[in-house]
C-alpha positions as CSV (number, residue, x, y, z in Angstrom):
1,X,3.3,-61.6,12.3
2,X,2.4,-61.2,8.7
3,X,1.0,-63.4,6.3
4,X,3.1,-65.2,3.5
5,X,1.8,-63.5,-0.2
6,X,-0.5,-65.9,-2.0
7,X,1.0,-67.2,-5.6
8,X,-1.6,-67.2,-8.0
9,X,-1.0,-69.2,-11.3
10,X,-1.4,-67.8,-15.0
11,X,-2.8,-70.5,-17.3
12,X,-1.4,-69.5,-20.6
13,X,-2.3,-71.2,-24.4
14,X,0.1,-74.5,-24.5
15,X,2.0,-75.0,-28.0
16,X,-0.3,-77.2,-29.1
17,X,-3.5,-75.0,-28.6
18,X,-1.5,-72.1,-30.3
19,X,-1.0,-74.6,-33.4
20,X,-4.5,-75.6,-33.3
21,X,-5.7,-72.0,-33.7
22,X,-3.0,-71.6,-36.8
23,X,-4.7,-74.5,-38.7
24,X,-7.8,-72.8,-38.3
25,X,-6.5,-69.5,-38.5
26,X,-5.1,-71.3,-42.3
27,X,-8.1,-73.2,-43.4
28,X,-10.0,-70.1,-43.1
29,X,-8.0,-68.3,-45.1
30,X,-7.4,-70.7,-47.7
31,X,-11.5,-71.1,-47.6
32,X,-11.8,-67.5,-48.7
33,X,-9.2,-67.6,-51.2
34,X,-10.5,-70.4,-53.1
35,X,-13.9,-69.1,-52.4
36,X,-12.6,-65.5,-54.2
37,X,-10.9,-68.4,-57.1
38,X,-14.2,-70.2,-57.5
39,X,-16.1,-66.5,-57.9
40,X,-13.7,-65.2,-60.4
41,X,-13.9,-68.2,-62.4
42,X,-17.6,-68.7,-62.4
43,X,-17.6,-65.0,-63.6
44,X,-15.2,-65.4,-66.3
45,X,-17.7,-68.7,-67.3
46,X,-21.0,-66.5,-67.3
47,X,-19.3,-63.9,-69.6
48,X,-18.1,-66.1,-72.1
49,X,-21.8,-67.6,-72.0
50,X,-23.0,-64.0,-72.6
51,X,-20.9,-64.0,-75.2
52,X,-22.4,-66.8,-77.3
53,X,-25.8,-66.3,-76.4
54,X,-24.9,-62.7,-78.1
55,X,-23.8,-64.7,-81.0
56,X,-26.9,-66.7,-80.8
57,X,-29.0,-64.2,-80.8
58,X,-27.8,-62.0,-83.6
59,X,-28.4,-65.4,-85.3
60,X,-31.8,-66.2,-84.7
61,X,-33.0,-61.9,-85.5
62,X,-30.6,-62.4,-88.8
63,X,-32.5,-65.8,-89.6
64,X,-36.1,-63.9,-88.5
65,X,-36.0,-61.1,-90.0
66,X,-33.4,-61.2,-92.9
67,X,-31.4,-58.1,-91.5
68,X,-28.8,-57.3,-88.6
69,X,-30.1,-55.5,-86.1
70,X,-29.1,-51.7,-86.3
71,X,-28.6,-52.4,-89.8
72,X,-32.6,-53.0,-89.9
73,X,-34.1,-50.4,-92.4
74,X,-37.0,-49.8,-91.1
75,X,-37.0,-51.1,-87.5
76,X,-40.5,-49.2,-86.5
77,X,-42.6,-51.0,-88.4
78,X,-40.7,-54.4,-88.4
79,X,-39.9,-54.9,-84.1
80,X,-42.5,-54.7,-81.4
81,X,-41.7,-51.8,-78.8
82,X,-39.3,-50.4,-81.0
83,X,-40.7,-46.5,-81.7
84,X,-38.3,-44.6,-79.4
85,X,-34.8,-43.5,-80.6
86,X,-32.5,-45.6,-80.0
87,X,-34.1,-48.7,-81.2
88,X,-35.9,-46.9,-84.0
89,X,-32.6,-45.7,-86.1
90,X,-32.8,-47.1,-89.1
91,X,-30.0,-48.5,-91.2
92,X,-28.9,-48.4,-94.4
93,X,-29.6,-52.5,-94.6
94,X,-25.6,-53.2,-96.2
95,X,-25.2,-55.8,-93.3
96,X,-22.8,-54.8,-91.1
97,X,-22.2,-51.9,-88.4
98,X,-21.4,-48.7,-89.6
99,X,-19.0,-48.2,-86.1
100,X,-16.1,-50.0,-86.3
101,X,-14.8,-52.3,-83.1
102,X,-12.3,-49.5,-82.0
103,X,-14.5,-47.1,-82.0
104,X,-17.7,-46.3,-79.3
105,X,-20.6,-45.7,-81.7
106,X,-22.4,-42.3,-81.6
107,X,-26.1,-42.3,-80.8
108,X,-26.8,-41.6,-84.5
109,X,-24.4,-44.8,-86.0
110,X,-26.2,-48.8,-86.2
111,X,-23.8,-49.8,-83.4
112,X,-25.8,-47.7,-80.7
113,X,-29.1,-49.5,-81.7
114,X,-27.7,-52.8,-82.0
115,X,-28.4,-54.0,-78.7
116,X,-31.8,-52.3,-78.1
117,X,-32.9,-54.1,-81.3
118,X,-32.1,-57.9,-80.4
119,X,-34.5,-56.3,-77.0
120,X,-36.9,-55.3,-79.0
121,X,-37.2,-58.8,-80.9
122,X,-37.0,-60.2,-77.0
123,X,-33.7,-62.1,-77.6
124,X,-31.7,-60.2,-75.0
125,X,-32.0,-59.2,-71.7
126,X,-29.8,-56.9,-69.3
127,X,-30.7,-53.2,-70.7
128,X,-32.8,-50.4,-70.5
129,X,-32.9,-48.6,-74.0
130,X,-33.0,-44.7,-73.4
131,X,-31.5,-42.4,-76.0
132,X,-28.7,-41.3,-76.1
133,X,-27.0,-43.2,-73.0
134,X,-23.5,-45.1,-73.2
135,X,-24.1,-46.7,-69.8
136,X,-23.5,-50.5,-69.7
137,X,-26.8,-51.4,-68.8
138,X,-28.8,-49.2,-70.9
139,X,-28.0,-49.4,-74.5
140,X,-25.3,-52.0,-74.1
141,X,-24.8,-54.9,-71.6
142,X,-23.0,-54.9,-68.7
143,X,-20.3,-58.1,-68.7
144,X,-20.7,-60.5,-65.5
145,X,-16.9,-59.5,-65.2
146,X,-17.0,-56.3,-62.9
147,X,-16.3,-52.9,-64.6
148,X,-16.9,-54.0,-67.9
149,X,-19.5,-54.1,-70.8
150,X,-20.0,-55.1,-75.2
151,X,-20.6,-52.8,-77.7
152,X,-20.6,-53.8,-81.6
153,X,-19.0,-52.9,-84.5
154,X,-17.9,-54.3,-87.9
155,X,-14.5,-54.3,-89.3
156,X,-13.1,-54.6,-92.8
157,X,-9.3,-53.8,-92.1
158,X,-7.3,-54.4,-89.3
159,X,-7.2,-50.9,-88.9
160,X,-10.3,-51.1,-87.6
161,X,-9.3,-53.1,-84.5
162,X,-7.0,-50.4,-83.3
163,X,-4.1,-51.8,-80.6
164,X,-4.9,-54.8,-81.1
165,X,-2.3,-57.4,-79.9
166,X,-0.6,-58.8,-83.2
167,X,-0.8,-58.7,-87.1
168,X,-4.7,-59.8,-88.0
169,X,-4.6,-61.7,-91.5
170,X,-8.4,-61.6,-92.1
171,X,-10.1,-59.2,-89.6
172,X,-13.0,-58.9,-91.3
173,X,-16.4,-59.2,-89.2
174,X,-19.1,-58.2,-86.9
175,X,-16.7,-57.9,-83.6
176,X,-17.7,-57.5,-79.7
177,X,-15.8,-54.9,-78.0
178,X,-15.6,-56.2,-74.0
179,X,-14.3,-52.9,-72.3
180,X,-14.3,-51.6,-69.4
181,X,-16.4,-48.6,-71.0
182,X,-18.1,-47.5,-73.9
183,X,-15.3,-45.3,-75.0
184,X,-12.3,-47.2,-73.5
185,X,-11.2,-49.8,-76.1
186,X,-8.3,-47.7,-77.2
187,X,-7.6,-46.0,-73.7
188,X,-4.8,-46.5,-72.0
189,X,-3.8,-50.4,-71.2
190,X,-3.8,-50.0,-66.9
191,X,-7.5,-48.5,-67.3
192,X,-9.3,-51.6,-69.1
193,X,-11.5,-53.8,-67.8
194,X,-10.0,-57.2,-67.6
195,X,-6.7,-58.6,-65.9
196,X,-4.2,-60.6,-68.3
197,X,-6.1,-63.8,-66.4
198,X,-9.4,-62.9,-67.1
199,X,-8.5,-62.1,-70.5
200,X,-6.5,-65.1,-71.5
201,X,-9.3,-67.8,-69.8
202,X,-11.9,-66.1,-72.1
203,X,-9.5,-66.2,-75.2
204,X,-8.7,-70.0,-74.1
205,X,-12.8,-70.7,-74.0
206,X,-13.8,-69.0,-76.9
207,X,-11.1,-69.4,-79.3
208,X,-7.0,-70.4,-79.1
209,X,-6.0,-68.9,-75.9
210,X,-3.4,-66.5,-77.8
211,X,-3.7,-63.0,-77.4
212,X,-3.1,-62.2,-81.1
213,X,-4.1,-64.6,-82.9
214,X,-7.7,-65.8,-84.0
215,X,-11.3,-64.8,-83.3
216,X,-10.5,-63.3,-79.9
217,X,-7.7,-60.8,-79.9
218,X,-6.2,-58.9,-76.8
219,X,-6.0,-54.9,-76.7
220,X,-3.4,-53.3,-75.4
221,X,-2.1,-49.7,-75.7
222,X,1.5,-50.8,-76.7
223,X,0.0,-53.4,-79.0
224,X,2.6,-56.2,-78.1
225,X,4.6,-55.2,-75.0
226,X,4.8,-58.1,-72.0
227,X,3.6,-56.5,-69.0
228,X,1.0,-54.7,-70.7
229,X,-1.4,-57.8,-71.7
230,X,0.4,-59.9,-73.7
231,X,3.0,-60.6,-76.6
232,X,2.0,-60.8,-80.3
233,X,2.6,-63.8,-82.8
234,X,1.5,-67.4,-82.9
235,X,3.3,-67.9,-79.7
236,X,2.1,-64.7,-77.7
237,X,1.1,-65.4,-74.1
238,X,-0.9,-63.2,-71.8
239,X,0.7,-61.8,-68.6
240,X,-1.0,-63.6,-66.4
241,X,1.0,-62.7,-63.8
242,X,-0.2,-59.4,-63.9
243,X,-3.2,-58.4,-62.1
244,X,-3.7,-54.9,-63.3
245,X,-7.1,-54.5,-65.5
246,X,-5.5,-53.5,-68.9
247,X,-7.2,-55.9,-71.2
248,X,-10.0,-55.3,-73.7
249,X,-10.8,-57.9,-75.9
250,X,-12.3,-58.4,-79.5
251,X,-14.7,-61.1,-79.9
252,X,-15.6,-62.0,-83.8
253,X,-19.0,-63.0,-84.1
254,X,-21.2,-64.9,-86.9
255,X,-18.1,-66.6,-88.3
């Protein structure tokens, strides 16, 4: 006679176990989400502090040594450390940047020294003079926003502040270029360093939060086109909604 088959039971997750491990499943998502919100905002925060304590220290070498640096005469004799190209190149002591914002100064032009100077007088940190080296890092510093960096330059028309978002009234300054490299300012707008987002919370910190108005103006290759970084005029907005890198932005300094 054979035996009757033994039933053996499955124990299987109940509905109320399966929502249990959603809620978690969601809280740590959300967790990393606002963890990867509170990152991007704290490095939006540290770059616009780079930014003034830039603007702070051009004031204090300005104020120390009656010159701005690159435009320094005779920077050998006058900064400690300073013997070795590209911190020696001298200026012609006009005071401003020979380089203009849209355009990445040679190794020969004030721009290129600008940075190793203010090292040189110890009132920057974040570079590594060596000649003839457009690596952020280097001869210019690195942003705390990835994949992008400052160089300097002066401008006297707006002309000089090529694809700029919007019509500049008085554009004349000592700008920072914040790019995504040396030579990018007037690349094209998908290969910049900074998202609409990124762009706009800077702008918003720093100065009016338009993209074409005041002392920090957006780039972008079509100069005014929504979906590119943002629209010109008093009432231009960023695309925020984009989250492609294709802002640069100029940064007027010292006034």
């Amino acid at each position: 006679m054979s035996k009757p088959l033994k039933q053996t039971s499955q124990a299987g997750f109940t509905l109320v176990e399966l929502a249990i491990v959603m809620i978690i499943i969601g809280l740590l998502i959300a967790g990393v989400l606002k963890g990867q919100e509170l990152i991007g905002n704290a490095r939006v925060t540290s770059t616009v502090a780079q930014i003034k304590a830039i603007d702070a220290a051009v004031s204090t070498f300005k104020d120390t040594y009656a010159a701005l640096p690159g435009d320094m005469t005779t920077p050998t004799t006058r900064l400690p450390a300073c013997a070795a190209a590209p911190c020696s190149n001298a200026g012609n002591g006009d005071g401003k940047l020979a380089n203009i914002p849209a355009t990445a100064p040679t190794a020969a032009q004030e721009g290129f020294a600008f940075f190793p100077q203010l090292a040189a007088a110890d009132l920057i940190t974040g570079i590594s003079p060596a000649a003839g080296s457009v690596a952020f890092g280097v001869n210019f510093p690195a942003a705390k926003i990835d994949n992008s960096g400052f160089f300097a330059g002066s401008a006297a028309t707006a002309a000089d502040l090529t694809n700029a978002i919007g019509t500049l009234g008085s554009p004349s300054g000592l700008y920072l270029s914040l790019v995504a490299t040396v030579a990018n300012v007037t690349a094209a707008a998908a290969s910049e360093g900074l998202t609409p987002s990124q762009a706009s919370r800077i702008d918003t910190k720093l100065d009016d939060g338009s993209p074409g108005t005041g002392s920090v103006v957006a780039v972008g290759t079509a100069g005014a086109a929504l979906g590119n970084c943002g629209t010109a005029g008093a009432g231009g907005v960023y695309a925020t909604l984009d989250s492609t890198n294709q802002c640069a932005l100029y940064v007027r300094i010292q006034g």
